[in-house]
C-alpha positions as CSV (number, residue, x, y, z in Angstrom):
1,X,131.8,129.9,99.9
2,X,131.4,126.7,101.9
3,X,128.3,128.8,104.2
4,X,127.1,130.3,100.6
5,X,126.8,126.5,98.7
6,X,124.6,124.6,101.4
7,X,122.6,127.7,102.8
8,X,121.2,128.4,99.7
9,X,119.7,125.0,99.0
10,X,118.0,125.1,102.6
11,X,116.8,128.0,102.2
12,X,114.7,127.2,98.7
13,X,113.7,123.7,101.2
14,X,112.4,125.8,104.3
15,X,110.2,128.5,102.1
16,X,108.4,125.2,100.2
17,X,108.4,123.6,103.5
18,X,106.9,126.7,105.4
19,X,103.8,127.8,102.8
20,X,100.7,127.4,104.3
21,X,98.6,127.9,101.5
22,X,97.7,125.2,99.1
23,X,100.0,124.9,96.5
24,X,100.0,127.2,93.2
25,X,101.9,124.6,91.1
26,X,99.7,121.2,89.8
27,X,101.1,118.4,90.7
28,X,103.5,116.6,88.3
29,X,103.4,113.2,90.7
30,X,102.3,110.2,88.7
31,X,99.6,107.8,89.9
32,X,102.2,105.7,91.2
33,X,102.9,108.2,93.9
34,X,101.7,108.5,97.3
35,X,101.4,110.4,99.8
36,X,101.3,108.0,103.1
37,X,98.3,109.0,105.7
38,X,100.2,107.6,108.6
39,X,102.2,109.7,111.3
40,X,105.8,108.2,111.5
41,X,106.8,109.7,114.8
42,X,110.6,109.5,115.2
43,X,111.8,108.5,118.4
44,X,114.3,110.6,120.7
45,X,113.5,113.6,118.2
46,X,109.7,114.1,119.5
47,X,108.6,115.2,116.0
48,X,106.9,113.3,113.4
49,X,107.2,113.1,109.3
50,X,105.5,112.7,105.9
51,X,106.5,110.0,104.2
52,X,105.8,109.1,99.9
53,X,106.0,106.1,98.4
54,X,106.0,105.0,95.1
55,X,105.3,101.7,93.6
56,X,105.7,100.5,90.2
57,X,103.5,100.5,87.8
58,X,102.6,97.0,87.7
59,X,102.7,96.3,91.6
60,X,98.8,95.8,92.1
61,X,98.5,93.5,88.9
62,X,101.1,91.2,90.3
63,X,102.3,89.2,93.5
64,X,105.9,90.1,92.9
65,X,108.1,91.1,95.3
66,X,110.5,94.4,94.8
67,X,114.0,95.6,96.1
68,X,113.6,99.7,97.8
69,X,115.5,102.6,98.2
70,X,114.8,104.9,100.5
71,X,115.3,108.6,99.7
72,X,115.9,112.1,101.6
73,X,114.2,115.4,100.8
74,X,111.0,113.6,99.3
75,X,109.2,117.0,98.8
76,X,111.7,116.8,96.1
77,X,111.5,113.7,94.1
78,X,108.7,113.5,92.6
79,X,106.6,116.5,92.5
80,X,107.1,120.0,91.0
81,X,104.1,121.1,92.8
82,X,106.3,120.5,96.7
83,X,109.6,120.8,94.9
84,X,111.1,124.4,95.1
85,X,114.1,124.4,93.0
86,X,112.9,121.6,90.6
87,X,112.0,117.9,91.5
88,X,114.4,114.8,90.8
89,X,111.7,113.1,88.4
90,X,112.5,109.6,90.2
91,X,108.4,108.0,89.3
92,X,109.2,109.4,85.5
93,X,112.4,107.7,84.8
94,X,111.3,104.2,86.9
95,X,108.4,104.4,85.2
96,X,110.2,104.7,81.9
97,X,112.6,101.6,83.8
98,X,109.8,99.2,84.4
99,X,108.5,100.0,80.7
100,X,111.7,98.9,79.2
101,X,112.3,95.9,81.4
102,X,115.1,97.4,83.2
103,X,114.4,97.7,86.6
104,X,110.8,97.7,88.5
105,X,111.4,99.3,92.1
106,X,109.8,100.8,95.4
107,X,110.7,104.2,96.4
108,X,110.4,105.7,100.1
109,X,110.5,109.0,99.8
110,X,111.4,110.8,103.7
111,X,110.4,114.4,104.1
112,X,112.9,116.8,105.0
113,X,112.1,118.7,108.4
114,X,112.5,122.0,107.4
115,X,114.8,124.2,110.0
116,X,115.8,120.1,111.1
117,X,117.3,119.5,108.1
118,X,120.5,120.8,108.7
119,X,120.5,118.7,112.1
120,X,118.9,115.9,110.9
121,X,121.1,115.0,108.0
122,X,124.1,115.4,109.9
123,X,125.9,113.1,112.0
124,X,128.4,115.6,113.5
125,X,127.5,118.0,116.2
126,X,127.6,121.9,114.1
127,X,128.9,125.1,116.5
128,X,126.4,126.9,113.9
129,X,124.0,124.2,112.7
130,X,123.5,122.9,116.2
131,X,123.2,119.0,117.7
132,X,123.7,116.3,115.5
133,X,120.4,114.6,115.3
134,X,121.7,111.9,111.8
135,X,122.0,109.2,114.0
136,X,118.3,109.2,115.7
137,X,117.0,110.1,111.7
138,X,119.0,106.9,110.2
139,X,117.7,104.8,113.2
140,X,114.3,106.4,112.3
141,X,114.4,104.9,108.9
142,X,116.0,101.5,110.3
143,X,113.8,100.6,113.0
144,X,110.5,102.8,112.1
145,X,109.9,103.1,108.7
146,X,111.8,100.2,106.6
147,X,110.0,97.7,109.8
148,X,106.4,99.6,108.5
149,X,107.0,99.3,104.8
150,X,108.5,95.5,104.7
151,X,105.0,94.7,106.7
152,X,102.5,96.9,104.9
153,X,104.2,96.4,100.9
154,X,105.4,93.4,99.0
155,X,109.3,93.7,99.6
156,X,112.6,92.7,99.3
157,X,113.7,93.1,103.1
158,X,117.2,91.8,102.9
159,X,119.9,93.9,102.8
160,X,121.1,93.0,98.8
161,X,118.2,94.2,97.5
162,X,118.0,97.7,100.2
163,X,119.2,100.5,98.9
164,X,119.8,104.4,100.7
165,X,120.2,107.7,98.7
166,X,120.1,111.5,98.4
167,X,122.3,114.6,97.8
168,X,123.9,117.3,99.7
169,X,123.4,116.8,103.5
170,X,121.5,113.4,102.1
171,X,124.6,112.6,100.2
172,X,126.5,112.5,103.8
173,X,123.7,110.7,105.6
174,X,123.5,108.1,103.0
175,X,127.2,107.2,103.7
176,X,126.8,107.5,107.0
177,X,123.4,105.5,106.9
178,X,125.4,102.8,105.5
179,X,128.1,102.6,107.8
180,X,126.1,102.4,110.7
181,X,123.3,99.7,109.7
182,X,125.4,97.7,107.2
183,X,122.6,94.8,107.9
184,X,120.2,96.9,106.7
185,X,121.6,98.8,104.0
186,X,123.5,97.3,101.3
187,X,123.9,100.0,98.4
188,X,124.5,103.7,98.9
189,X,123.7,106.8,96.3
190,X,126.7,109.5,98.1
191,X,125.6,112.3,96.0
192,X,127.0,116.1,96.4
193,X,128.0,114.9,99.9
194,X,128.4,117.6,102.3
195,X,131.5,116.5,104.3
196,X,132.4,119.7,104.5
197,X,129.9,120.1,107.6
198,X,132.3,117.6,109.5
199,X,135.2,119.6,109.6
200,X,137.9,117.1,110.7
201,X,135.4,114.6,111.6
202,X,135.7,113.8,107.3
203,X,138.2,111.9,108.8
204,X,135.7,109.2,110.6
205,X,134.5,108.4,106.9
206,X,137.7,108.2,105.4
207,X,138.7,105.3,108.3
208,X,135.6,103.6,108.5
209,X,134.9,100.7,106.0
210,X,131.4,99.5,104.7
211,X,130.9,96.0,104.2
212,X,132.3,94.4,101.2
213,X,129.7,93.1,99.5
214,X,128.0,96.8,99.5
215,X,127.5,99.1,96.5
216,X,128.5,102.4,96.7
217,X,128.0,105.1,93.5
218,X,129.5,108.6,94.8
219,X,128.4,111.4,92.3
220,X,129.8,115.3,92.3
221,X,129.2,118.6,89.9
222,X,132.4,119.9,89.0
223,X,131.1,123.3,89.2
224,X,129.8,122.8,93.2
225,X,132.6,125.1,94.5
226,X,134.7,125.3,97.2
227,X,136.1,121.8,98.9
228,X,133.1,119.8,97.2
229,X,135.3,117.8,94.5
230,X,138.5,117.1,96.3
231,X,136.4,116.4,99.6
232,X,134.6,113.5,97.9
233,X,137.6,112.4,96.0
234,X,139.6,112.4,99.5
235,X,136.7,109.9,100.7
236,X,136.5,108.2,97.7
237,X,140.2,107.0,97.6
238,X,140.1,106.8,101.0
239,X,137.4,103.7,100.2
240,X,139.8,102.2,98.0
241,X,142.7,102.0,100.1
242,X,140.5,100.5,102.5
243,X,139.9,97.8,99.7
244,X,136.8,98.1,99.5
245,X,136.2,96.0,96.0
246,X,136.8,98.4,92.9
247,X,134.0,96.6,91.2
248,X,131.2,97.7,93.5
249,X,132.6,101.3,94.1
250,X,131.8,104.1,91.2
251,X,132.9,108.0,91.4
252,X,131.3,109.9,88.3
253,X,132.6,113.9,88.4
254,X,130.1,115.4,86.2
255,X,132.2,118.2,85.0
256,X,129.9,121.1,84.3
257,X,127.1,120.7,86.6
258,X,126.3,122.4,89.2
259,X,124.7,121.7,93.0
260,X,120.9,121.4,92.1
261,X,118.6,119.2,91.8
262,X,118.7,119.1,87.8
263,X,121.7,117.9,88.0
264,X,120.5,114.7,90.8
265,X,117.4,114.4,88.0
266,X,120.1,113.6,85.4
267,X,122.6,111.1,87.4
268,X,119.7,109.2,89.3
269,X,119.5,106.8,86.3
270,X,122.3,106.1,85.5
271,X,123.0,105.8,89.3
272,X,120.0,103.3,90.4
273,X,120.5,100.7,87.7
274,X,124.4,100.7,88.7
275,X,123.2,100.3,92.0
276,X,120.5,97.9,91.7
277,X,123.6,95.9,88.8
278,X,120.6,96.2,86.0
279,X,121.8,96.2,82.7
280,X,121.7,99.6,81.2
């Protein structure tokens, strides 16, 4: 069951990854959505990714400066058109954010790497899956892209106002991603995580503590299967018991949903203004 739950989603990822020709589905991306020209070649992995951005809707009208999150799996977020099983919707519900006067934010948006991802995303070497590359790919977005985007867009650099997020595999390399680079991070989205991949290693998230004054929203589908809920909730108490402050730490077990990306679509709003402390 565990192969059957995270095979599948990698799977749908590699066949929108793979297509050659151009894409049968319009686009559903706003106009707030980018697609960045650049090359950002990731160092000690000799490969390169895409990278999307969004902005909100009033960024070029104004000289404000904007907190970010940066995202896994961007094929996924904000475009039907790149998304296989469905996108997350994230320009659709910020957009609907900033309208309300809720929260106005910059999204980075990090391609998955196909056949990588199961590498990439993970910080524990796989007997299966291969050599862990999730330390290289959260240093990638440490040193090589957050350094771009802080230059190139009007941001909030520190680390209150940086945020990291995604499900699955991303779900894991968020938590990791803020355990590792807790000056650069300060607010993790844990959604779906995979710990299962770990094996006993689970046990290196359990012991290790993020910094106190970090947010950290972990999110699960009931209906996930296999070790998924009681992994998390192991974790999850696990971060209490370390103390981290109960006020800044948020588990929401969704009860009938499953592990999909309509599911993500419907907790990412709830999840970013918790994150980001906007009033809901």
């Amino acid at each position: 069951m565990r192969q059957f739950i995270f095979s599948l989603p990698l799977v749908l990822i590699l066949v929108a990854c793979s297509e050659s020709e151009p894409q049968s589905k319009p686009s559903t991306a706003s106009s707030e959505v980018t697609v960045l020209s650049e090359a950002f070649v990731m160092p000690d992995l000799d490969r390169s990714r895409q990278v999307r951005l969004y902005l909100p809707p009033g960024y070029a009208s104004s000289d404000k400066r904007y907190p970010v999150l940066y995202m896994h799996d961007g094929q996924n977020l904000f475009d039907h058109a790149t998304a296989y099983a469905g996108e997350w919707g994230v320009d659709e519900t910020l957009n609907e954010l900033a309208s309300a006067g809720l929260l106005e934010l910059i999204v980075v948006g990090i391609d998955n790497g196909g056949e990588k991802r199961m590498t990439e995303l993970n910080p524990v070497d796989h007997a299966k899956f291969g050599k862990a590359e999730g330390k290289a790919y959260v240093e990638f977005i440490a040193n090589t892209v957050k350094p771009y985007i802080d230059q190139h867009y009007r941001t909030l650099a520190d680390v209150e106002h940086t945020a990291i997020m995604g499900s699955s595999l991303g779900g894991l390399i968020s938590h990791y991603a803020i355990l590792q680079f807790p000056d650069v991070f300060g607010k993790a989205g844990i959604f779906s995580p995979s710990y299962w991949i770990t094996g006993e290693q689970v046990r290196w998230f359990e012991n290790h503590s993020a910094a106190k004054e970090a947010r950290l929203y972990f999110y699960m589908g009931g209906k996930e299967g296999d070790s998924m809920v009681p992994d998390v909730e192991r974790v999850y108490q696990a971060v209490l018991s370390k103390r981290h402050p109960a006020e800044l730490t948020r588990y929401h077990l969704v009860a009938d949903a499953e592990h999909n990306e309509a599911a993500w679509r419907n907790e990412f709003k709830t999840a970013v203004l918790w994150l980001f402390n906007s009033k809901p």
